[in-house]
Residue frames as qw, qx, qy, qz and C-alpha x, y, z in Angstrom:
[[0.000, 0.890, 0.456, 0.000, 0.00, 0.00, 0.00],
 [0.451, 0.334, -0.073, 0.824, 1.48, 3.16, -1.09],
 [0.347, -0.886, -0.210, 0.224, 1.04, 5.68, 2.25],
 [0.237, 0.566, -0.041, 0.789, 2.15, 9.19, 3.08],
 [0.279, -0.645, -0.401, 0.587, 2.43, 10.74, 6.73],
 [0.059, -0.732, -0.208, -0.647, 1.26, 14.35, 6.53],
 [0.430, -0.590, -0.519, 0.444, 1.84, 16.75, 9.70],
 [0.001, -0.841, -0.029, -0.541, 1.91, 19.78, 11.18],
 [0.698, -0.272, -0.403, 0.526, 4.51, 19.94, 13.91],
 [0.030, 0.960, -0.054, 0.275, 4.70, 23.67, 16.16],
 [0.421, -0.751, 0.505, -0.054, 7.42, 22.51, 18.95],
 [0.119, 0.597, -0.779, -0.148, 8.50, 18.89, 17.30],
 [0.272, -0.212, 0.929, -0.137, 7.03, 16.29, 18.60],
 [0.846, 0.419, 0.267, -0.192, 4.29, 15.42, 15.82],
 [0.677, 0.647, -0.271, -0.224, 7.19, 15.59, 13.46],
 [0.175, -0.274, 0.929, -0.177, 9.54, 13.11, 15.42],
 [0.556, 0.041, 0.810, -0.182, 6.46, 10.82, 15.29],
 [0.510, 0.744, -0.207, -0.379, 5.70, 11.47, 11.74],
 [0.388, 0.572, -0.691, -0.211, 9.26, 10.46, 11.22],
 [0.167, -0.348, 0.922, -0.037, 9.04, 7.41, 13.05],
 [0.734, 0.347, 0.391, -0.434, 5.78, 6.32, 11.26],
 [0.605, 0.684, -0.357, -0.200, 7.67, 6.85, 7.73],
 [0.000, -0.519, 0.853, -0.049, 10.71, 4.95, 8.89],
 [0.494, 0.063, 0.843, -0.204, 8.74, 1.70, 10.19],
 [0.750, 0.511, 0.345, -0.240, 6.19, 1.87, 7.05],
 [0.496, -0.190, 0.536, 0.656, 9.04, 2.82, 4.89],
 [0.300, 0.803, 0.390, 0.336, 6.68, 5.88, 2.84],
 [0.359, 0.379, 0.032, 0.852, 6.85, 9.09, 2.25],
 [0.249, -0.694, -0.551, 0.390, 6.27, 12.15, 4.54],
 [0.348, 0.439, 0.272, 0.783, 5.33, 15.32, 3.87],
 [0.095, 0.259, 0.357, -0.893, 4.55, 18.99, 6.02],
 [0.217, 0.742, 0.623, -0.117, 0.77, 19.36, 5.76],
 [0.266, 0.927, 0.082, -0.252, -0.15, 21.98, 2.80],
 [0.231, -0.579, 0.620, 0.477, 3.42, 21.39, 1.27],
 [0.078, 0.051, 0.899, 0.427, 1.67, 18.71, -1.72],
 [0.449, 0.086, -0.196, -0.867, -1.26, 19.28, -4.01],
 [0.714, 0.077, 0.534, -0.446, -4.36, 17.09, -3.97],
 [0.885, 0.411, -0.135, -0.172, -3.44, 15.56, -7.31],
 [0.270, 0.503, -0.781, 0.253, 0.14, 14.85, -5.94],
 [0.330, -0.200, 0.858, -0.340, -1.64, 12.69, -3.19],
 [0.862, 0.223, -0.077, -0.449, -3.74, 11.24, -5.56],
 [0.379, 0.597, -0.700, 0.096, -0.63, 9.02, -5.79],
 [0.061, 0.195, -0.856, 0.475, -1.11, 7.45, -2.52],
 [0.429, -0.454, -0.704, -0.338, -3.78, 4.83, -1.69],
 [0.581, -0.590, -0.421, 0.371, -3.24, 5.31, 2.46],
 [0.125, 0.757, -0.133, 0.627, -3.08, 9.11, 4.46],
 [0.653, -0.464, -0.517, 0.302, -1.98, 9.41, 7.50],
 [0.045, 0.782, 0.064, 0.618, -2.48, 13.03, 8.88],
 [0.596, -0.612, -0.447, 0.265, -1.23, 14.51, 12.11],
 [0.090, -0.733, -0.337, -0.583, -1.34, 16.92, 14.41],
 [0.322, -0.100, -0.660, 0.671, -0.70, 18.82, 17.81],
 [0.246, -0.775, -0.548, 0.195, -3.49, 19.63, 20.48],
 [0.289, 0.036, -0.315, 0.903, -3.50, 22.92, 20.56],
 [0.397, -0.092, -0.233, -0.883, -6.60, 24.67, 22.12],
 [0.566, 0.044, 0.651, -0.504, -8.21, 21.16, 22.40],
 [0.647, 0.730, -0.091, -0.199, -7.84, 20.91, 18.44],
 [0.833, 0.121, 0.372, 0.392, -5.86, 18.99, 16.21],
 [0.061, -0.695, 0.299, 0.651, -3.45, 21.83, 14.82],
 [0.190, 0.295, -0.704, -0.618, -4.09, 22.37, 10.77],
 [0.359, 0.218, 0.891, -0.170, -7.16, 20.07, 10.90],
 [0.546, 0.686, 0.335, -0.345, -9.56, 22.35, 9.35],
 [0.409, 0.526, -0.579, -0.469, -6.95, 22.11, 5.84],
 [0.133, -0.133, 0.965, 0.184, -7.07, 18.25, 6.21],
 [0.452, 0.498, 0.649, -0.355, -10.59, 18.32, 6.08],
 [0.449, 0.752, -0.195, -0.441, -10.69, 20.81, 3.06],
 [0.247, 0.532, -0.766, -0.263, -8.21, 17.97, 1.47],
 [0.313, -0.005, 0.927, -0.206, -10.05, 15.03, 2.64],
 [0.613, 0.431, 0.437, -0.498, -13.21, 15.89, 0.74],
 [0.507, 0.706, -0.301, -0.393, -11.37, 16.02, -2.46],
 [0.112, 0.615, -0.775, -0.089, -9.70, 12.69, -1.63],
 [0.878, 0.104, -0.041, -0.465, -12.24, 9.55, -2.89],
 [0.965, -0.018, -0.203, -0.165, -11.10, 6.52, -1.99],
 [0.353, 0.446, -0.703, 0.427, -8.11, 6.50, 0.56],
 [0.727, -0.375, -0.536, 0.206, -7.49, 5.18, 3.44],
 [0.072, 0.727, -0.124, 0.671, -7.31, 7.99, 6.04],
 [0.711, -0.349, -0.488, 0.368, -5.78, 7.98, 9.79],
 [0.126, -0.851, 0.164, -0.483, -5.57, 11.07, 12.02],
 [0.688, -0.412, -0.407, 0.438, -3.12, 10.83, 14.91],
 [0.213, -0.924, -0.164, -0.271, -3.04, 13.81, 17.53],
 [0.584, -0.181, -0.471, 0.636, -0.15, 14.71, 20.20],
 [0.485, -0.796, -0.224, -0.284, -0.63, 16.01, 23.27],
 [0.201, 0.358, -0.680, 0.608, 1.39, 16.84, 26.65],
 [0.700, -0.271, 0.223, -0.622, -1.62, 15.19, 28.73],
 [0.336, -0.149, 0.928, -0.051, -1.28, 11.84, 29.79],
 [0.316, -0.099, -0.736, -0.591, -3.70, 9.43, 27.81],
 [0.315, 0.180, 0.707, -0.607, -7.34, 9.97, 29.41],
 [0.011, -0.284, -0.752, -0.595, -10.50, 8.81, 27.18],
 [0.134, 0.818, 0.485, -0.280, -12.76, 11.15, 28.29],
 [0.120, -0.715, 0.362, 0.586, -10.32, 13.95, 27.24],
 [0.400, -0.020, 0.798, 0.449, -9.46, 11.87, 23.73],
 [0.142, 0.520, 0.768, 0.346, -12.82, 11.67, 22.50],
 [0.317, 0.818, 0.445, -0.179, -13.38, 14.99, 22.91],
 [0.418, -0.599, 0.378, 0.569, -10.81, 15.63, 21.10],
 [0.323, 0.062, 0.823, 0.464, -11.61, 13.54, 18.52],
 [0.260, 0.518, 0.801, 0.153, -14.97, 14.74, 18.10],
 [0.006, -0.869, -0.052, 0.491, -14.07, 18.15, 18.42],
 [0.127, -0.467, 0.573, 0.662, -11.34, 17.88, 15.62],
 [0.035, 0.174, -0.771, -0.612, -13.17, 15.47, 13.00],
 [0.211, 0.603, 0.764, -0.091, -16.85, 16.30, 13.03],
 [0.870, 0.172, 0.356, -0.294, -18.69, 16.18, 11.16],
 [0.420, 0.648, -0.573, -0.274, -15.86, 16.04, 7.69],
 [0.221, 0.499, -0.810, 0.215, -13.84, 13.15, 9.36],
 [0.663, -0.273, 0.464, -0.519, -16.62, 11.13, 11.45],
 [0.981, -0.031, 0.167, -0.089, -15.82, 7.79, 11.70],
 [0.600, 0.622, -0.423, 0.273, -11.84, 7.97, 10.64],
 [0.866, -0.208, -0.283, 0.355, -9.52, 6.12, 12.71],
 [0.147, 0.872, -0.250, 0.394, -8.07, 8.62, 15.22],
 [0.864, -0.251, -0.385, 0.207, -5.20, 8.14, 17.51],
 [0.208, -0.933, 0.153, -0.250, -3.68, 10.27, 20.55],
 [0.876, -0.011, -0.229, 0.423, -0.34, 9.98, 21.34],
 [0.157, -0.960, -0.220, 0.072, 1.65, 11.98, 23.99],
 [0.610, 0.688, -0.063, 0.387, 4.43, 14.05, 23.12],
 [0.516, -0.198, -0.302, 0.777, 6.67, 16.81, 25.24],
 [0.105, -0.968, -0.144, -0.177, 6.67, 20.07, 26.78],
 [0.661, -0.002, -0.125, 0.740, 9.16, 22.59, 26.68],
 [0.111, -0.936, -0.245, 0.226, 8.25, 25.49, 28.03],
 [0.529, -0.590, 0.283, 0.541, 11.86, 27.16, 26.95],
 [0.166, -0.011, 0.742, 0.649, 11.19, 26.95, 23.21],
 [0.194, 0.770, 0.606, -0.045, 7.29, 27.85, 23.84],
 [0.135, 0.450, 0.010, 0.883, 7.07, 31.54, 22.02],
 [0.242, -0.211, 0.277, -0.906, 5.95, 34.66, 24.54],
 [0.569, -0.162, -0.023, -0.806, 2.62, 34.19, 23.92],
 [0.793, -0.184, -0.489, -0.313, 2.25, 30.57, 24.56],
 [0.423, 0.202, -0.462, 0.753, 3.87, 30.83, 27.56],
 [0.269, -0.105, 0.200, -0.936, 1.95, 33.72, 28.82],
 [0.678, -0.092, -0.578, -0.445, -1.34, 31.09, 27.60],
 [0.771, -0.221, -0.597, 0.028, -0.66, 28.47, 29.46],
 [0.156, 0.039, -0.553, 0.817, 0.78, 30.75, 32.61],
 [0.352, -0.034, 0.129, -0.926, -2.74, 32.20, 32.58],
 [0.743, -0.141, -0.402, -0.517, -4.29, 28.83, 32.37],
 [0.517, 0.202, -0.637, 0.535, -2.60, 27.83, 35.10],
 [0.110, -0.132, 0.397, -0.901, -3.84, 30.38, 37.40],
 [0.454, 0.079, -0.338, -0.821, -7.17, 29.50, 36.18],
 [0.782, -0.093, -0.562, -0.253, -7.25, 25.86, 36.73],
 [0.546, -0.142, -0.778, 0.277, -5.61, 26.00, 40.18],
 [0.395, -0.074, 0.301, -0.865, -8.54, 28.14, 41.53],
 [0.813, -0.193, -0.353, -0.420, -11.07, 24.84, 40.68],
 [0.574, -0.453, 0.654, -0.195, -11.01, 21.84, 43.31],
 [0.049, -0.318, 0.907, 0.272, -9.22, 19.08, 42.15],
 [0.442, 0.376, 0.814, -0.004, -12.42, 17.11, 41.54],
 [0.550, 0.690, 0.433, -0.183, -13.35, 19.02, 39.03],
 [0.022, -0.650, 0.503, 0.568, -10.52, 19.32, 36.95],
 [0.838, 0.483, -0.184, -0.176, -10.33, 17.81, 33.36],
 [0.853, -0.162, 0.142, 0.476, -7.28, 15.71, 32.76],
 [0.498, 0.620, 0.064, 0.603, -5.75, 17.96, 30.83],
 [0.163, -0.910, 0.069, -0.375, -6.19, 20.47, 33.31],
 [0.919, -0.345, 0.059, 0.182, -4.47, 17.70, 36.10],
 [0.814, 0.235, 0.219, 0.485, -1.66, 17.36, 33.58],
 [0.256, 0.839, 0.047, 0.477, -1.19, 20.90, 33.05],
 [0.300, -0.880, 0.207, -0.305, -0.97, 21.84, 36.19],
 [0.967, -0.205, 0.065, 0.140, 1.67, 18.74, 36.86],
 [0.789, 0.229, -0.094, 0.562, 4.25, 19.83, 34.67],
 [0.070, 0.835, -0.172, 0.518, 4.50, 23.40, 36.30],
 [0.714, -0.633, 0.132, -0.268, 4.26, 21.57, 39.88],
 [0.945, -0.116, 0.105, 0.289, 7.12, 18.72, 39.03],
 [0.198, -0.864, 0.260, 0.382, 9.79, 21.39, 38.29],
 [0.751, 0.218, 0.533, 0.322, 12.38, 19.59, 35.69],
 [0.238, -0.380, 0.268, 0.853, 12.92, 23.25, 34.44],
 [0.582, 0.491, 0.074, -0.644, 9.91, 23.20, 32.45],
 [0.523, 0.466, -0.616, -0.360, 10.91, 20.18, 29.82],
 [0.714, 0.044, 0.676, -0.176, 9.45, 16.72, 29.78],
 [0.390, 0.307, -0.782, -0.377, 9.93, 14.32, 26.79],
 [0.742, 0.008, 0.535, -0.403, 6.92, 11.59, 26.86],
 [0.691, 0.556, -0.243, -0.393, 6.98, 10.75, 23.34],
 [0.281, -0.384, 0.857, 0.197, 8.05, 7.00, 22.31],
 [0.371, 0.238, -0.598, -0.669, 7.79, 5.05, 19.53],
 [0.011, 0.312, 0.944, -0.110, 5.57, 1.98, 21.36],
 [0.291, 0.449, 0.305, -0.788, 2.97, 4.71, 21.41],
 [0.150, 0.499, -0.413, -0.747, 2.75, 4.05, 17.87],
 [0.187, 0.018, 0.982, -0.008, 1.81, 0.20, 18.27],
 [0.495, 0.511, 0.620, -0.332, -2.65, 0.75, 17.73],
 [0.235, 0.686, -0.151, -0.671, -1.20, 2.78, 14.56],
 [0.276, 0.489, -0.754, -0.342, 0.68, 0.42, 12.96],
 [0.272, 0.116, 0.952, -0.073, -1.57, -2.54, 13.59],
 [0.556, 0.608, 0.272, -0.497, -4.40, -0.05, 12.28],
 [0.374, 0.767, -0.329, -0.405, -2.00, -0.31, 8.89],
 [0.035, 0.191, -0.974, -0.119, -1.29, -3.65, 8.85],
 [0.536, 0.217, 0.799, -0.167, -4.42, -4.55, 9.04],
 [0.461, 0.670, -0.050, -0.580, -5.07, -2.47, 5.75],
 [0.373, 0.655, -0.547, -0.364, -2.77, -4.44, 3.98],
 [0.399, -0.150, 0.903, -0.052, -3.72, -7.84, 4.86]]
C-alpha cells in the first residue's frame, strides 16, 4: 500500500512521530499543505497529524478541506498532546477535531513533550494564565488535561518533559497492517 504521513509539527514532537511512522512503514512524509491534492492522488493510504493545541488537532480544518477532495483513501488522524492518555479527554478531542468532515476515521492520541523554553511569549503567557485558572477549581473538578497541566509546572524539571516513544505508535501500525492484509 502506497502511504504518506502528513503533519503539522509547532514545537517537534508530531514531526519526530511522523518520522518514526515513515521509517517503520518505509513511505513518504510530507509537512501538511506542502503537496497538491493531485500529488496525493498518488497514494492509496493518508496518514495526517497533528498537535493539540486549544483542544484541536493543529491544521485540521486544511485536512478536512483535502479530505473531501480525496475519494477513496485510506485515512488515519493521529493527535499529540502533553496530557497523559485519558479517554474522556481523547474523545473529545476527537470529536471536536473530526466532526462532522472526518466522522468515523480512525483517530489516535499519542503523547508528546513540553518545553516550556522553546514555547514563544505568547504561549507561555497562555498556558501561565491557564494555570492560574485551573488552580482556583477543586481538584475534583478538573479535566485531565487540566491535572496534567498543572503537573508539569508543579514537578519542576525546568519546564521540559519528553513523553513521546515510539511503542505509542503500536494501535497505529496494527491499524496499517491490518489495511494491507
Amino acid at each position: 500500500m502506497n502511504t504518506i504521513i502528513l503533519y503539522k509539527s509547532k514545537y517537534g514532537s508530531t514531526k519526530r512521530y511522523a518520522q518514526w511512522l515513515a521509517d517503520e512503514l518505509q513511505c513518504g512524509i510530507a509537512e501538511a499543505g506542502t503537496l497538491s491534492v493531485s500529488q496525493l492522488d498518488a497514494y492509496d493510504c493518508i496518514i495526517f497529524g497533528g498537535g493539540i493545541f486549544a483542544s484541536g488537532v493543529k491544521s485540521i480544518k486544511w485536512f478536512k478541506k483535502t479530505y473531501s477532495r480525496l475519494h477513496g483513501k485510506q485515512v488515519a488522524v493521529f493527535a499529540v498532546g502533553a496530557s497523559p492518555a485519558n479517554e474522556k479527554d481523547i474523545e473529545e478531542c476527537r470529536t471536536r477535531s473530526l466532526s462532522p468532515e472526518l466522522e468515523g476515521v480512525p483517530f489516535f492520541y499519542l503523547r508528546g513533550a513540553w518545553n516550556e523554553p522553546d514555547m514563544t511569549f505568547f504561549d507561555r503567557k497562555l498556558c501561565g494564565l491557564l494555570k492560574s485558572e485551573i488552580a482556583k477549581k477543586p481538584q475534583g473538578e478538573r479535566e485531565g488535561w487540566e491535572t496534567a497541566l498543572l503537573e508539569v509546572y508543579s514537578e519542576g524539571n525546568n519546564g521540559v518533559f519528553d513523553w513521546a516513544s515510539k511503542e505509542q505508535l503500536e494501535p497505529l501500525f496494527k491499524w496499517h497492517a491490518g489495511l494491507t492484509s
